[in-house]
Biotite code that builds the C-alpha atoms (Angstrom):
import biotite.structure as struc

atoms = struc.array([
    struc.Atom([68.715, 250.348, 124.004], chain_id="A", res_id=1, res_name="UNK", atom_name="CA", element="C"),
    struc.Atom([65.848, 252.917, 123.193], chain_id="A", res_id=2, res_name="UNK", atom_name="CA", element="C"),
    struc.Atom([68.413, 254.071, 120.608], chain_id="A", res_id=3, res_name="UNK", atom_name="CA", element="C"),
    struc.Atom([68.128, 250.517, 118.755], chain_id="A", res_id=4, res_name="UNK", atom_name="CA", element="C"),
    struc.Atom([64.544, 250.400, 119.139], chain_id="A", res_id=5, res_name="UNK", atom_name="CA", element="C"),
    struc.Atom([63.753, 253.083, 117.569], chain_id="A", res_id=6, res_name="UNK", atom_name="CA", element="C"),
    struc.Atom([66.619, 252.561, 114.752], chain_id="A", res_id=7, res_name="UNK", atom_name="CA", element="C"),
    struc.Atom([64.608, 249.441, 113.972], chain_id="A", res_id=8, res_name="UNK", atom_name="CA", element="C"),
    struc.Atom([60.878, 251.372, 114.392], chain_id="A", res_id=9, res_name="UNK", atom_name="CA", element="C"),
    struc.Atom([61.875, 253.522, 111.695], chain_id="A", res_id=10, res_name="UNK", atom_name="CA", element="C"),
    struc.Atom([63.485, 250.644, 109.262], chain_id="A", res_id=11, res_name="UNK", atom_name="CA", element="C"),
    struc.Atom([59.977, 249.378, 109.495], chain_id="A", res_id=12, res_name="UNK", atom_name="CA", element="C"),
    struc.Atom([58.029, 252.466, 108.915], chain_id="A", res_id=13, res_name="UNK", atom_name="CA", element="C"),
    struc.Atom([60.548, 253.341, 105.759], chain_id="A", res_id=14, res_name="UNK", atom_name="CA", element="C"),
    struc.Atom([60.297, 249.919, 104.477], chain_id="A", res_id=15, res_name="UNK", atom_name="CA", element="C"),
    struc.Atom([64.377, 249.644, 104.630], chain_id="A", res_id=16, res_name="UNK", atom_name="CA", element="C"),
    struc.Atom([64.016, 245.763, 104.219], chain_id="A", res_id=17, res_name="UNK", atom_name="CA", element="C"),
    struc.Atom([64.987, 243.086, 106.720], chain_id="A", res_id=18, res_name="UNK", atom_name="CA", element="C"),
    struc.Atom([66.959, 243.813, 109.575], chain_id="A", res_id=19, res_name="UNK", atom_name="CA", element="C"),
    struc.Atom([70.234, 241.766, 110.273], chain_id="A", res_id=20, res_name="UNK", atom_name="CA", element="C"),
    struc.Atom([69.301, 239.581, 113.378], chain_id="A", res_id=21, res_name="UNK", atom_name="CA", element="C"),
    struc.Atom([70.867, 236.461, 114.620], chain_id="A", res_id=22, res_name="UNK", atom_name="CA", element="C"),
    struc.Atom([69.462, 233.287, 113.226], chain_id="A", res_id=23, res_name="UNK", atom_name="CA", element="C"),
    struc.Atom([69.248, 230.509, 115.939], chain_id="A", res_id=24, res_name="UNK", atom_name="CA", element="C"),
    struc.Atom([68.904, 226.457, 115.488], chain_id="A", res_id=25, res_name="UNK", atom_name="CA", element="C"),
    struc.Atom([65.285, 225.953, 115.612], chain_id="A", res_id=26, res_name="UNK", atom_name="CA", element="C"),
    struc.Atom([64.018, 228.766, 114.074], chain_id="A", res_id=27, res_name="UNK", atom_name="CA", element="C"),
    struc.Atom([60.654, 229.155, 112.497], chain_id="A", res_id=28, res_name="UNK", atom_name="CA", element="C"),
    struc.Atom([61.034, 232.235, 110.864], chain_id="A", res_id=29, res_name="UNK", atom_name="CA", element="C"),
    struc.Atom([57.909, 233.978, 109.367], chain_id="A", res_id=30, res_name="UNK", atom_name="CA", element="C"),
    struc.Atom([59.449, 237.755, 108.560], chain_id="A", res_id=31, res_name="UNK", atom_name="CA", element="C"),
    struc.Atom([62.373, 238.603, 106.770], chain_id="A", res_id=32, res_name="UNK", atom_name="CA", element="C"),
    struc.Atom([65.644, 237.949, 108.477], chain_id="A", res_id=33, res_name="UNK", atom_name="CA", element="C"),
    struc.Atom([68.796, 238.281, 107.400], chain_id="A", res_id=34, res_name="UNK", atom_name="CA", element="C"),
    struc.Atom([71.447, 235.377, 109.195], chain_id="A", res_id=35, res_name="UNK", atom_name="CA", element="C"),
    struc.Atom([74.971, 236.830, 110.579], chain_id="A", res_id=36, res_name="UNK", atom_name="CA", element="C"),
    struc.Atom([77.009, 234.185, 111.104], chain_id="A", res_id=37, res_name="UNK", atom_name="CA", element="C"),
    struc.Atom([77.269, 230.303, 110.414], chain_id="A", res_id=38, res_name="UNK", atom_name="CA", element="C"),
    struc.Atom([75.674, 227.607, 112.138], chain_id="A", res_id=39, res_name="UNK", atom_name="CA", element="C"),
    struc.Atom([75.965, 224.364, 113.424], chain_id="A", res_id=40, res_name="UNK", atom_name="CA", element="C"),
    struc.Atom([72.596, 222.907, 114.180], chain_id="A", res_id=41, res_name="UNK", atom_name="CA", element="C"),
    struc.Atom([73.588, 219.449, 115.837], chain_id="A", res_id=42, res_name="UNK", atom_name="CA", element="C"),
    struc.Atom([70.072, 218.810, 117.679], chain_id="A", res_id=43, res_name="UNK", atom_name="CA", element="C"),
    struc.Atom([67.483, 220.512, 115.650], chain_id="A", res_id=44, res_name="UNK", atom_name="CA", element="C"),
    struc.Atom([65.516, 218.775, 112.271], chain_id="A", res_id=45, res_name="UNK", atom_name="CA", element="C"),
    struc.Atom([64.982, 220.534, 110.597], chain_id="A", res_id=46, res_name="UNK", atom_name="CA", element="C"),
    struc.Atom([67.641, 222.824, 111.583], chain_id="A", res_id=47, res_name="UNK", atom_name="CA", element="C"),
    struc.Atom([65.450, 226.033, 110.524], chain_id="A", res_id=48, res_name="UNK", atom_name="CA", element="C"),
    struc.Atom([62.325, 226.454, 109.567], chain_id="A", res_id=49, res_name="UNK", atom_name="CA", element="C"),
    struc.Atom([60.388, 228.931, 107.049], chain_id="A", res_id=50, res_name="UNK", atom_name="CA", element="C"),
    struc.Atom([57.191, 229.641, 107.298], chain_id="A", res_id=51, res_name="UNK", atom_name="CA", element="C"),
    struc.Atom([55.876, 232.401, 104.818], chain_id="A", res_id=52, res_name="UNK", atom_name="CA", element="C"),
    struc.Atom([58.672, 234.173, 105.450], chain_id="A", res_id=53, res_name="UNK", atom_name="CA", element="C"),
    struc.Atom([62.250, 234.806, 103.932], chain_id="A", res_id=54, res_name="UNK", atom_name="CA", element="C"),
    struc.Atom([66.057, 234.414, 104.908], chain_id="A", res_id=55, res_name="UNK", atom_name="CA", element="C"),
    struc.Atom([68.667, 236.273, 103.571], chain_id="A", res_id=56, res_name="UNK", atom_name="CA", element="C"),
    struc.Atom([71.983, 234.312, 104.059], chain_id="A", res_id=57, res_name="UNK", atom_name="CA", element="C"),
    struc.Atom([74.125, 236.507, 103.501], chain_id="A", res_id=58, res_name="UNK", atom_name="CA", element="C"),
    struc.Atom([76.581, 234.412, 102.533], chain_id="A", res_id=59, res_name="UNK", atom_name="CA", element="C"),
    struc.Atom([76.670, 231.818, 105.119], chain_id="A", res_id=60, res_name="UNK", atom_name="CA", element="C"),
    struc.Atom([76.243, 228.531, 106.049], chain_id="A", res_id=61, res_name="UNK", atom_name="CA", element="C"),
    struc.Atom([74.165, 225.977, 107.618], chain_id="A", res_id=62, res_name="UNK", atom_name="CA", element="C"),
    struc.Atom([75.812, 222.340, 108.639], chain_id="A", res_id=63, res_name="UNK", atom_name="CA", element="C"),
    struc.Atom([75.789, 219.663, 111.030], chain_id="A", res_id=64, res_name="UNK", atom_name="CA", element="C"),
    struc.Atom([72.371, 219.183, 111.355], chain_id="A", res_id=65, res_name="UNK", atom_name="CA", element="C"),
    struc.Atom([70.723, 216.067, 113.326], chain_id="A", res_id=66, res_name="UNK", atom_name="CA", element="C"),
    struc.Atom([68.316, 216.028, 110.067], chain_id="A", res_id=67, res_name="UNK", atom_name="CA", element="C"),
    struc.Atom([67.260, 217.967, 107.842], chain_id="A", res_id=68, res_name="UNK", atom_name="CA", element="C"),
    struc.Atom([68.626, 221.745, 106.826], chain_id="A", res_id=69, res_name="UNK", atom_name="CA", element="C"),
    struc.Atom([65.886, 224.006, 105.806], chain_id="A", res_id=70, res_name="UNK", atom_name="CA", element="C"),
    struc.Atom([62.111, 223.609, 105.524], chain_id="A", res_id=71, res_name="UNK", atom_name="CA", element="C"),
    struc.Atom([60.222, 225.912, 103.173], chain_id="A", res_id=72, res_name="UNK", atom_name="CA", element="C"),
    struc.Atom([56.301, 225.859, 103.869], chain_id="A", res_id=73, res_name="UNK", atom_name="CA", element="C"),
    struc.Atom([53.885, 228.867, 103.839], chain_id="A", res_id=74, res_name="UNK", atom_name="CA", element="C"),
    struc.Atom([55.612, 230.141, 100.029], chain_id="A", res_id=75, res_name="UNK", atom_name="CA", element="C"),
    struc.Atom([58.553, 231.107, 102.046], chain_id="A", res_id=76, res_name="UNK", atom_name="CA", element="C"),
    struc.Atom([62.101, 231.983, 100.107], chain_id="A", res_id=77, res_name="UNK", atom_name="CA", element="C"),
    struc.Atom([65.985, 231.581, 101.022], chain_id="A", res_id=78, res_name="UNK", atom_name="CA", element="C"),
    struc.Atom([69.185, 233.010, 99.062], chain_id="A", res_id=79, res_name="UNK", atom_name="CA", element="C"),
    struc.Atom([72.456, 233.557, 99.404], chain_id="A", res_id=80, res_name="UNK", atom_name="CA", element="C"),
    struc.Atom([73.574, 230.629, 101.462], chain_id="A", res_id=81, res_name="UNK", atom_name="CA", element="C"),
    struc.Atom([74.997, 227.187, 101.774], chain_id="A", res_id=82, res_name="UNK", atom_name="CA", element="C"),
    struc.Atom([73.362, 223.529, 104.056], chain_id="A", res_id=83, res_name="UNK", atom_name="CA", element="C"),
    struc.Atom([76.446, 221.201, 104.855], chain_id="A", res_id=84, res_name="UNK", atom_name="CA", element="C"),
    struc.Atom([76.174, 218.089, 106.363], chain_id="A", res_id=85, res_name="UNK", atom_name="CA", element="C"),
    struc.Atom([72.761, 217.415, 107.139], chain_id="A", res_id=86, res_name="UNK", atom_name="CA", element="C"),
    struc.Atom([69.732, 215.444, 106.100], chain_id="A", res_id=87, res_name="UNK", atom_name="CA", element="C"),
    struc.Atom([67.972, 216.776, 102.886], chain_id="A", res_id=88, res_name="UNK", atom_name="CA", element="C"),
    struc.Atom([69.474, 220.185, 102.277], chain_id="A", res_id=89, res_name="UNK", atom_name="CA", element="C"),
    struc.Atom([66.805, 222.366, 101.491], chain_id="A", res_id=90, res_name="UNK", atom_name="CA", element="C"),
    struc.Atom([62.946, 220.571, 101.715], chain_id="A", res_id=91, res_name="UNK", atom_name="CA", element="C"),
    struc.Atom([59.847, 222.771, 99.839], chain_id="A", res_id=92, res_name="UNK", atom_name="CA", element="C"),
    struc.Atom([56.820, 221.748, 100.827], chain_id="A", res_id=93, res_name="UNK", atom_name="CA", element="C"),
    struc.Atom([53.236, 223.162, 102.920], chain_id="A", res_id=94, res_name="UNK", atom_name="CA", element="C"),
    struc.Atom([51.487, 224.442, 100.360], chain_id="A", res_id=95, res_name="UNK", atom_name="CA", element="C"),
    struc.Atom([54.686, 225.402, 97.780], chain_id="A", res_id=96, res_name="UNK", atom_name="CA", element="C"),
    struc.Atom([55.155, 228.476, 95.969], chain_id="A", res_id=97, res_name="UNK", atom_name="CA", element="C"),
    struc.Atom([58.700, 228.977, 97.380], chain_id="A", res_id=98, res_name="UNK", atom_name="CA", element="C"),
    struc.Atom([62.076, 230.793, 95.967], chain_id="A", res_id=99, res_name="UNK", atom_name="CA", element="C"),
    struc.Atom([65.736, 229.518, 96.390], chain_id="A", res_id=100, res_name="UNK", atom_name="CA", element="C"),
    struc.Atom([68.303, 231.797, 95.052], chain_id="A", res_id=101, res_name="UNK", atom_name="CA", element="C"),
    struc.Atom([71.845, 231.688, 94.832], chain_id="A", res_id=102, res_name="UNK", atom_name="CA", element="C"),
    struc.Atom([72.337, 228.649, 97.599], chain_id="A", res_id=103, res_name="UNK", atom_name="CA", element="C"),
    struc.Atom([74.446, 225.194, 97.819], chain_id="A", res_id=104, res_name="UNK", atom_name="CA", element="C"),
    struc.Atom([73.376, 222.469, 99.277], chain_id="A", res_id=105, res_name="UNK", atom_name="CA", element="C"),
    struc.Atom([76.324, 220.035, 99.675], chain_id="A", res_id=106, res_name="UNK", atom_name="CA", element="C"),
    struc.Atom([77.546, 216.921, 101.135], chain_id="A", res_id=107, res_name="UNK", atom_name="CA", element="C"),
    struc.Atom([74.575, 216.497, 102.582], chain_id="A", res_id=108, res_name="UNK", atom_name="CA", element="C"),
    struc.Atom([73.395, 212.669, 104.099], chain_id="A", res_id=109, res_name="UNK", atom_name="CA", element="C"),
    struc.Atom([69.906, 213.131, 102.026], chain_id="A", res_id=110, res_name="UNK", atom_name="CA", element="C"),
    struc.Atom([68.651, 214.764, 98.512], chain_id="A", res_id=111, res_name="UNK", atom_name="CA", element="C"),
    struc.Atom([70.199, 218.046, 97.863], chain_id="A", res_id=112, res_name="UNK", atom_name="CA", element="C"),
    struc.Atom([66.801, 219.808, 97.198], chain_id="A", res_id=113, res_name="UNK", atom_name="CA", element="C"),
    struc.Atom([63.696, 217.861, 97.713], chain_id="A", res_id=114, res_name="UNK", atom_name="CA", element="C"),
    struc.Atom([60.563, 219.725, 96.250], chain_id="A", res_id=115, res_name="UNK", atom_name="CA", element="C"),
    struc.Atom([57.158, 218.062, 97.822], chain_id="A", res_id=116, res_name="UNK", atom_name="CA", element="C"),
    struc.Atom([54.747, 220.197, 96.548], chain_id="A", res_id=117, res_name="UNK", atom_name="CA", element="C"),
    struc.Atom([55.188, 223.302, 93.089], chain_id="A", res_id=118, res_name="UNK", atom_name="CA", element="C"),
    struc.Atom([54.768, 225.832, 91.964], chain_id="A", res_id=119, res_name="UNK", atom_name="CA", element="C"),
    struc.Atom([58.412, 226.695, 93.406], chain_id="A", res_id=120, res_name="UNK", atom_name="CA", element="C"),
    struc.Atom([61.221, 229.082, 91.453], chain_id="A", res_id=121, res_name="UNK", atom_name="CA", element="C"),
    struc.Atom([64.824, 227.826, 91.848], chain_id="A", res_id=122, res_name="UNK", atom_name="CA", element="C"),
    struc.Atom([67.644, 229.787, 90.448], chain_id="A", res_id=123, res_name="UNK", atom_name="CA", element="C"),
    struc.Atom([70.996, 229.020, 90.998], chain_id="A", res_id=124, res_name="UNK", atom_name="CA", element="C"),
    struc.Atom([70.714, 226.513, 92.466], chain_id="A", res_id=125, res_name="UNK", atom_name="CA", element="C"),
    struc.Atom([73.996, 224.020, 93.223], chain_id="A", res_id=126, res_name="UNK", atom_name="CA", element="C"),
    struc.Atom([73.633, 220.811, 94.523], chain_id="A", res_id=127, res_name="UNK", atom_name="CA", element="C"),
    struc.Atom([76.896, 218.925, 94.793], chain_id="A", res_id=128, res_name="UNK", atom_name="CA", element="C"),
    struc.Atom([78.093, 216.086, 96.875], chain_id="A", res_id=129, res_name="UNK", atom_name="CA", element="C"),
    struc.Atom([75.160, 214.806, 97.834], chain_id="A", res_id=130, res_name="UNK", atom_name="CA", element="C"),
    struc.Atom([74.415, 211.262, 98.801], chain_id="A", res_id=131, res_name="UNK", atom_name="CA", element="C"),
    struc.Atom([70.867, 211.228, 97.495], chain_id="A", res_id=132, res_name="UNK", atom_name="CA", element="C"),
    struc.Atom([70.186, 212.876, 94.253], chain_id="A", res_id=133, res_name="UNK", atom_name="CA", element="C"),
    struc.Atom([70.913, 216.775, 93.627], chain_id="A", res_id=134, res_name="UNK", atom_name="CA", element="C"),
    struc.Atom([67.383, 217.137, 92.707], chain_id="A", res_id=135, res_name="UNK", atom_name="CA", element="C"),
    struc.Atom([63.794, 215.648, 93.605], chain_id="A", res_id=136, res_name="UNK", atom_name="CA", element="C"),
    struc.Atom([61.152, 217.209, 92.231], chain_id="A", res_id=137, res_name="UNK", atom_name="CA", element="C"),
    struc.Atom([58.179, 215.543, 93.024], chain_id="A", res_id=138, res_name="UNK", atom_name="CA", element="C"),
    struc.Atom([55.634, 217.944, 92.030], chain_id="A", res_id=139, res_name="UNK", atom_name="CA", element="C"),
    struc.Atom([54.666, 219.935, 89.058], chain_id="A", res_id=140, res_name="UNK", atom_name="CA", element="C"),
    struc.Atom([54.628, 223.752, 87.830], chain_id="A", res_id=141, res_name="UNK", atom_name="CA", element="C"),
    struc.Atom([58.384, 224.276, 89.392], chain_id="A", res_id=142, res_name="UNK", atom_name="CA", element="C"),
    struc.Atom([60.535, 226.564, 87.182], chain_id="A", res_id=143, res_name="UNK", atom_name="CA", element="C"),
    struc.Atom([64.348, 225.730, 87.196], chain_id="A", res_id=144, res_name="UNK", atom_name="CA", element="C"),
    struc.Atom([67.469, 228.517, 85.739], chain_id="A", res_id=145, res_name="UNK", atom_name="CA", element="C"),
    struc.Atom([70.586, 228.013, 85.835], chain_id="A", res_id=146, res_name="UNK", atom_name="CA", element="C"),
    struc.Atom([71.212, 224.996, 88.284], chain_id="A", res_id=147, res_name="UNK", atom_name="CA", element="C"),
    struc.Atom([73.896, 222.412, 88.626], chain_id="A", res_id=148, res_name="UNK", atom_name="CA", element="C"),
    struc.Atom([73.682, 219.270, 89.683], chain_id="A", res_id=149, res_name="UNK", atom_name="CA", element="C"),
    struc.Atom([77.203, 217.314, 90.071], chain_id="A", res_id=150, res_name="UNK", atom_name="CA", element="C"),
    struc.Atom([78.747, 214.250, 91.359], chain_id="A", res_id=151, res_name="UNK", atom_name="CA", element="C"),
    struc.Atom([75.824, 213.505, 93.429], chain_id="A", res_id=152, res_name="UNK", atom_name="CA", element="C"),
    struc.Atom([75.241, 209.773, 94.709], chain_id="A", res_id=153, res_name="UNK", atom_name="CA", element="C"),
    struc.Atom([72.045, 209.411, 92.708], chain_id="A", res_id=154, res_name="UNK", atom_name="CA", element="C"),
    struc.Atom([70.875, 211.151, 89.831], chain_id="A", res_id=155, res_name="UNK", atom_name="CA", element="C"),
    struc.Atom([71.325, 214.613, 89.038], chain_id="A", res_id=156, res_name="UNK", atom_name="CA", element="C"),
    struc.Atom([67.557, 215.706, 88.710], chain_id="A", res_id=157, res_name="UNK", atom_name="CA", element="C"),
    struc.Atom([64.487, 213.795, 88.985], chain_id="A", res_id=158, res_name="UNK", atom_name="CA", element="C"),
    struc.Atom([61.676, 215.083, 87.812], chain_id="A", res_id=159, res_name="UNK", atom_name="CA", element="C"),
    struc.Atom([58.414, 213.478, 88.625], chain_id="A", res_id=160, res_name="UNK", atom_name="CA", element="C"),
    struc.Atom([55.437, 215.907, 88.113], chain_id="A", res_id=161, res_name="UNK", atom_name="CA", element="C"),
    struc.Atom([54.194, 217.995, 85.424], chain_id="A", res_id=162, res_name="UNK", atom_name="CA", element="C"),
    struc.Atom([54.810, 221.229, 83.752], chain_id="A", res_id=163, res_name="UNK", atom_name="CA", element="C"),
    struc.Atom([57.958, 221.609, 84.921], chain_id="A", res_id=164, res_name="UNK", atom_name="CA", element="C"),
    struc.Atom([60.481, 224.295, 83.151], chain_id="A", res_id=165, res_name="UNK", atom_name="CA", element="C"),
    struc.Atom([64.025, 223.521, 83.049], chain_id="A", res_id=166, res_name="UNK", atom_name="CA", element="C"),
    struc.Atom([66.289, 226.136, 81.540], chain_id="A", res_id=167, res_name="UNK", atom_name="CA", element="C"),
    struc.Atom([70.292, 226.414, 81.099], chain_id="A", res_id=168, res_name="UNK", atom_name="CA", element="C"),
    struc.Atom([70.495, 223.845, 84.062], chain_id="A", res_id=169, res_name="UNK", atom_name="CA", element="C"),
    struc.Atom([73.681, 221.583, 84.144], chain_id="A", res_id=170, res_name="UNK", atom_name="CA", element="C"),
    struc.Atom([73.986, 218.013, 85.728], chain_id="A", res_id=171, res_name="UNK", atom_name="CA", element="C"),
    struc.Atom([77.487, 216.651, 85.058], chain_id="A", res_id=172, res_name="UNK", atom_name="CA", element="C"),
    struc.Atom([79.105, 213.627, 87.312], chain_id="A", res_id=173, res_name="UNK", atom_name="CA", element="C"),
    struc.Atom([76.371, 212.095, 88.986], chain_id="A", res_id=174, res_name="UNK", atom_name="CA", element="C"),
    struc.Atom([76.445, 208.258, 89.694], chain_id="A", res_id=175, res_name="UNK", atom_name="CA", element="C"),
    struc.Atom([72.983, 207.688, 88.462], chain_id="A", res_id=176, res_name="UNK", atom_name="CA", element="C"),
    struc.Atom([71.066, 209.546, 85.311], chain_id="A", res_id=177, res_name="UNK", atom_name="CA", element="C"),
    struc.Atom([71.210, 213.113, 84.260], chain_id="A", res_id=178, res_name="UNK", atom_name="CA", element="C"),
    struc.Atom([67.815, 213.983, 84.429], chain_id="A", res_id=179, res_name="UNK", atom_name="CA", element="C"),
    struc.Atom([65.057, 211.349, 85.221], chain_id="A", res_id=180, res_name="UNK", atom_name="CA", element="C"),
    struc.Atom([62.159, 212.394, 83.872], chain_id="A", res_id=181, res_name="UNK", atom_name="CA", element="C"),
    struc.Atom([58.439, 211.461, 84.322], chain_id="A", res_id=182, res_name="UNK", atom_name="CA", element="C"),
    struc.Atom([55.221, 212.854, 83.448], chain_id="A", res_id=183, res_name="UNK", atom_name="CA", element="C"),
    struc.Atom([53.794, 215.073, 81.230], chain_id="A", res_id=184, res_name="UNK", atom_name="CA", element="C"),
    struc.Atom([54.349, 218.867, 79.502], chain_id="A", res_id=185, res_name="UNK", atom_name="CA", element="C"),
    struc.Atom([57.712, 219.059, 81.121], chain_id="A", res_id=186, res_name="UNK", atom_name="CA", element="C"),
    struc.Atom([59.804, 221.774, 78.842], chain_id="A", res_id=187, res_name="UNK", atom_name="CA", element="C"),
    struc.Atom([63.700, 221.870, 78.554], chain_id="A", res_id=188, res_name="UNK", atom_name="CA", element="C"),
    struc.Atom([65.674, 224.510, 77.065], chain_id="A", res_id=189, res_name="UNK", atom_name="CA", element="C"),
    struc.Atom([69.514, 224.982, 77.135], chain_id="A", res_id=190, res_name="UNK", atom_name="CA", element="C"),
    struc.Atom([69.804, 221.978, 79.625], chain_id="A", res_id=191, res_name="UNK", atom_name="CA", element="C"),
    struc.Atom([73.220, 219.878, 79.811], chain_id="A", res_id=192, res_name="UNK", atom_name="CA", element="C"),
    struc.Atom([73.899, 216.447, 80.885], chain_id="A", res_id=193, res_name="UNK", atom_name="CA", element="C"),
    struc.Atom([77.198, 215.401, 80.714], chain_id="A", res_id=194, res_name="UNK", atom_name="CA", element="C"),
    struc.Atom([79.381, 212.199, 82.241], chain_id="A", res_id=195, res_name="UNK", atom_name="CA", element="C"),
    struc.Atom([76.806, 210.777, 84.505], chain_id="A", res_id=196, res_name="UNK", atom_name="CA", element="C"),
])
């Protein structure tokens, strides 16, 4: 035990990055914290919380939430990850300013990503099988790279806000529109709608 204590004392005072720790349903997580195995979150909403913080996936997932996966306030960030199976996959909101990177949400009961409030950065970002739409953005000065958006209930990506930056995103297969766009000084570059 003293071992691991001061294994982890040092990794703070060398700035080694977040430590692997388990990730529980019902987490508010304001450090950095890297999950270690999946999780089934049956009678949590939202399943995990993050609050200024970030989590680092690492390549698992989230599913079977009572509602939704994972809230973003406090410009928190989450990457390398998949929600199943629950509410909204992955909500920003609080005061916005968060990051996704390289996560899935999927099959999930809700919207796939549901942005509240800006200012957020998602990049590669999936959202497939969805029974809302992949996308809601309902705020302005988001940047989006390199998403994909398909065969989603709803539309692909709506985009209600302004100043929004869409780049090399795809949204293919989606029962409703493309992209459904409103308000003002949005850009697109690159983007590709195709079969919805």
């Amino acid at each position: 035990m003293r071992t691991r204590n001061i294994t982890a004392a040092l990794a703070l005072l060398l700035g080694s990055g977040p430590v692997a720790a388990q990730v529980n349903c019902g987490d508010v997580i304001t450090d950095d914290r890297v999950m270690t195995t999946d999780l089934v979150c049956a009678a949590h909403d939202p399943a995990i919380t993050i609050d200024g913080g970030s989590l680092d996936m690492a390549g698992h997932r989230l599913e079977g939430c009572l509602g939704n996966g994972i809230l973003l306030i406090g410009a928190g960030a989450v990457r390398n990850g998949s929600v199943f199976d629950c509410g909204h996959g992955f909500v920003l909101q609080g005061g916005g300013g968060h990051r996704l990177l390289n996560v899935v949400a999927r099959g999930n009961s809700g919207d796939g990503i549901r942005a509240v409030t800006g200012e957020n950065q998602l990049t590669n970002v999936t959202a497939i099988n969805n029974t809302g739409d992949g996308f809601d953005i309902g705020s302005s000065r988001n940047k989006l790279t390199r998403c994909a958006s398909v065969n989603n209930m709803d539309n692909g990506f709506v985009i209600v806000g302004s100043e929004n930056k869409l780049s090399e995103n795809e949204s293919t297969k989606n029962t409703l529109d493309g992209f459904h766009v409103t308000g003002d000084k949005n850009t697109f570059k690159h983007n590709l709608a195709d079969n919805n």
